[in-house]
N, C-alpha and C positions, 0 to 999 in steps of 0.2 A: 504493500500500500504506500509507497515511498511518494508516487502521483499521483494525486487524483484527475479520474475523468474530467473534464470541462464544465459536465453538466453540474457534477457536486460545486467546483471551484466557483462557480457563478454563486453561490450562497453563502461562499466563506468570505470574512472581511478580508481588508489589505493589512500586511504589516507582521511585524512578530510578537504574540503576544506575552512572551519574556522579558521584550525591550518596554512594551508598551507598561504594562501594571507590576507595582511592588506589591508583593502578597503580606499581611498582615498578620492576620492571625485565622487559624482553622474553625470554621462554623459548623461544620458536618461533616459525618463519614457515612457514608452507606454503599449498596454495591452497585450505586447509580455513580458512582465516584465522589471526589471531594469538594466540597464548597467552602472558600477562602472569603474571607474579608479583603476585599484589595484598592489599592486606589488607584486608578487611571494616573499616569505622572505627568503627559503636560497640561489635562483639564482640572488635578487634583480632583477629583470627584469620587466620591467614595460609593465601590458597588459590590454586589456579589458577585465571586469569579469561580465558574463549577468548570471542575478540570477530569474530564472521564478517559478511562484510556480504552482503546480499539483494541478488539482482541481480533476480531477476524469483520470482513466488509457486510457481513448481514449487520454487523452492530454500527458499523462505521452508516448505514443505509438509512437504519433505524433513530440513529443519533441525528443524521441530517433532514429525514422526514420532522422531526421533534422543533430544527430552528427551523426548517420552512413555514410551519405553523406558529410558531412562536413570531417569527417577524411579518406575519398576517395580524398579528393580533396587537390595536390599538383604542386601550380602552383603561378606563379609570380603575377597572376593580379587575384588572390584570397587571401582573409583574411586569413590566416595562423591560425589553428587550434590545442591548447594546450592540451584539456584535457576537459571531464565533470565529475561530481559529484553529486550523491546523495545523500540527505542531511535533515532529516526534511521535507517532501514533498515538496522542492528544487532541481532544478536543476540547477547546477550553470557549466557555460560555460567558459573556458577562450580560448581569441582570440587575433589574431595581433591587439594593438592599434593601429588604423589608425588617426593624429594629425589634418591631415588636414579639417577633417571633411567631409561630403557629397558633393555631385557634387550638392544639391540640396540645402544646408547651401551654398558653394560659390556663384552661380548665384544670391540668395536672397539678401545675404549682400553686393555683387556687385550692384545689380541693372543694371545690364546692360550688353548686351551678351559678350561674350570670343570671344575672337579672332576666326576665323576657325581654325588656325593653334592649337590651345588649345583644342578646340571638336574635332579635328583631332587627338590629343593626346588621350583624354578619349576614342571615337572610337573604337581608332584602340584597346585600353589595355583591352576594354569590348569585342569584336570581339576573341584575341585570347583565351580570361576566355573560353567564348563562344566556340570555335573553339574547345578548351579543354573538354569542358564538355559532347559536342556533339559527340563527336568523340572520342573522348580517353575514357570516363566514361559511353557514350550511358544515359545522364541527362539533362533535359528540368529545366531552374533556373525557370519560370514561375512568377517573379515579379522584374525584371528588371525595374528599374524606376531610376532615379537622387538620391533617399533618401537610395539607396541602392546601389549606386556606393561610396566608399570611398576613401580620397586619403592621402596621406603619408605624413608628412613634406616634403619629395622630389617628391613631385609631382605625384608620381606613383599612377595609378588607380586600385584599389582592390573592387570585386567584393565579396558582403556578405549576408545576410541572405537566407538560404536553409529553410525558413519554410515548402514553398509550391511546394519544388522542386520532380520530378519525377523520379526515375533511372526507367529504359525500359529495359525490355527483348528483346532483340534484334531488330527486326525494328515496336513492337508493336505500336499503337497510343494511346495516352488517347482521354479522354472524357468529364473530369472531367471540369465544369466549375469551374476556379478557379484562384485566382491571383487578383490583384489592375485594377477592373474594366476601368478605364481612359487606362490603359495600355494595355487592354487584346487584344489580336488579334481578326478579324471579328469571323472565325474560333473554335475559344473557345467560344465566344460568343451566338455561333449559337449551339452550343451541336455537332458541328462535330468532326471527329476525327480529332486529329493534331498530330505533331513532332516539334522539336526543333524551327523549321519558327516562329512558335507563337513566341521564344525569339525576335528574328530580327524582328520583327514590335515591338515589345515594345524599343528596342533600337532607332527606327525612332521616337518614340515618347519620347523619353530621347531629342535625337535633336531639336523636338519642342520644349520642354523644355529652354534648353539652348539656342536659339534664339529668343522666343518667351518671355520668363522668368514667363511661364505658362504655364500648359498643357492644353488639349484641353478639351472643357465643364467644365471648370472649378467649375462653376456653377450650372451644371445639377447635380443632383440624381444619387448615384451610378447605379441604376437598369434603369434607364431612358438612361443614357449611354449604357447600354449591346442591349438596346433593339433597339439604334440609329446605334450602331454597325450593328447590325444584317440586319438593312434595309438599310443598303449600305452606314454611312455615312463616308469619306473618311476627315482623318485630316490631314491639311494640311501648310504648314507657315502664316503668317500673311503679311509679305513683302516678297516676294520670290525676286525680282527684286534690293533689299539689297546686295543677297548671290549671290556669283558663283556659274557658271549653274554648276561644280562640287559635291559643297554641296549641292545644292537644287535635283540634279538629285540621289545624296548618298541617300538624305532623304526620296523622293518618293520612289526609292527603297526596301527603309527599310518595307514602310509602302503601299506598294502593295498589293491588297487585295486578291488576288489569289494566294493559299501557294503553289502552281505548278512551279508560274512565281520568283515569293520572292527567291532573292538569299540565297544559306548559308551564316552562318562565314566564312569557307572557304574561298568562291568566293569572300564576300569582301574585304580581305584582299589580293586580288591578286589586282594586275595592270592590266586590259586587257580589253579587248572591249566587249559591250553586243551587241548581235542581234539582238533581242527584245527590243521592248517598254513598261516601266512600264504602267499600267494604268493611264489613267489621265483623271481628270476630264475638262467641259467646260472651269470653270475658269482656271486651269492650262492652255486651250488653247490660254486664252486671255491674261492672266496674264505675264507668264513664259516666255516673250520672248527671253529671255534668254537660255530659257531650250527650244528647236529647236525638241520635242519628234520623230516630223515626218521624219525629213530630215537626222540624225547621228542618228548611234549608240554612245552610251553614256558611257563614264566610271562607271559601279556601286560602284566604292572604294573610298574611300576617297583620296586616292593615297597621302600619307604621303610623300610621296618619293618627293625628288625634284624637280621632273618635275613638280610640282602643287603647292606646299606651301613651298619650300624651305629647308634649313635641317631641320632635326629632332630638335625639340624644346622638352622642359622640362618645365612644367607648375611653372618657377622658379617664387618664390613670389607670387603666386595664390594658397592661402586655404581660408578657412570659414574665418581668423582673419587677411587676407591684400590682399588686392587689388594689381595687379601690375602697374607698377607705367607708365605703356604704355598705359594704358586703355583698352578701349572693342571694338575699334574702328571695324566697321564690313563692309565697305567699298567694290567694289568690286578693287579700285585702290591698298588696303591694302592687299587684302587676296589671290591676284594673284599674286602675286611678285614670280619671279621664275622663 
């Protein structure tokens, strides 16, 4: 792999990226390769610089499928995309440093859920990436999870790693199973065709996350989940009777297992009435009393807006390295105000 073909090289920036950034300090390790702290040396700008190595050209393929997509995508509540380079059978990526760490580092080192009004933040910032990718790019992200939502010193939610992301020729479906099994929709699981919906169930399982401060089978086998997937098993909150029947009916929503009924981005970022009833199981019937499936239709949005959670908040003093100083209180006297 000493040359690359023409076609690759039209995707890679100019320049050396050794001469270009001084690497700082190691942010991550995983077997995606490593992600540095670095600073561009004649703009000083300070970004993340992920440096993976090539083992053989399916990966080198795979790796450049990831920045073509990546340098498609220009949008507020996605990472922000600098530049790649090859290097040494390296490829080194730079992207917007995001300070505040993962949605998945927050809840951890909290220990204890966010406000609604705060997952109503992340939500809504992952829904319009969403709304973006689906619609503006025709791109399925396919690993939507907490450890791949990032967020900003000012709280902003950014949406990042395109390893396993899809661009579609028009309204094709894939097939591919693929993605962070805990997350994957029934749908993908099962070798059916799908479209973007598989995103929006993994988003409803982001919210398990952040109210549960777990995702669901924690425990199980990655393959033992695809396969519990597949025979109907439907994840669900651990207290629903905690949350407002607003959250808990956003979250079933999300996590509907019929991609016909599963609203888009789109829809949930609208304010408006559904006519339909998500699926729900027995427990949901005994549990949820709160959540009334049979008697109303239900807002599927999170409905940011004030008629539900009040103004618009800013996830002020909530990253990976502080806690805010309000707490995690998740009340349903707290989270209705409004």
């Amino acid at each position: 792999m000493a040359t690359l073909p023409p076609s690759l090289q039209e995707i890679l920036s100019e320049g050396d990226p050794v001469a270009l950034f001084d690497l700082v300090e190691e942010l991550a390790v995983g077997s995606y390769g490593t992600v540095y702290r670095a600073v561009h040396i004649s703009s000083k700008d300070v970004v993340a610089l992920k440096i993976v190595k090539i083992d053989d050209e399916d990966n080198l393929e795979a790796m450049l499928g990831e920045v073509k997509i990546m340098k498609l995508c220009q949008h507020a509540h996605i990472v922000k995309f600098y530049g790649a380079w090859f290097r040494d059978e390296e490829i080194y990526i730079a992207m917007e440093l995001c300070g505040g760490g993962s949605v998945l580092d927050l809840y951890q080192v909290m220990n204890k859920p966010l406000l609604e009004k705060q997952m109503a933040l992340i939500a809504q910032g992952t829904l319009e990436a969403l709304h973006y990718l689906h619609k503006d790019l025709n791109i399925i992200h396919r690993d939507i999870k907490a450890a791949n939502l990032l967020l900003t010193d000012e709280g902003k939610v950014k949406v990042t790693d395109f390893g396993v992301s899809a661009l579609r020729k028009g309204t094709e479906r894939r097939r591919s199973i693929i993605g962070t099994p805990h997350w994957m929709a029934p749908e993908v699981c099962k070798g059916n065709p799908y479209d973007e919906k598989a995103d929006i169930w993994s988003l409803g399982v982001v919210m398990l996350e952040m109210a549960d401060l777990i995702w669901p089978l924690p425990d199980v086998p990655a393959m033992q989940v695809i396969v519990e997937l597949m025979m109907g098993y439907l994840p669900r909150l651990k207290q629903p009777e905690h949350w407002t029947k607003e959250f808990v009916s956003f979250v079933y929503w999300c996590l509907e297992p019929d991609p016909r009924k599963r609203p888009s981005a789109e829809a949930l970022l609208k304010v408006g009435e559904c006519q339909v009833r998500p699926s729900a199981t027995d427990r949901d019937q005994r549990v949820n009393t709160s959540v009334k499936w049979q008697k109303e239709p239900y807002r599927f949005c999170l409905c940011v807006s004030a008629r539900v959670y009040g103004a618009r908040v800013r996830l002020e003093g909530v990253s990976a390295r502080d806690e805010p100083d309000a707490g995690a209180e998740h009340s349903r006297s707290e989270t209705s105000r409004g």
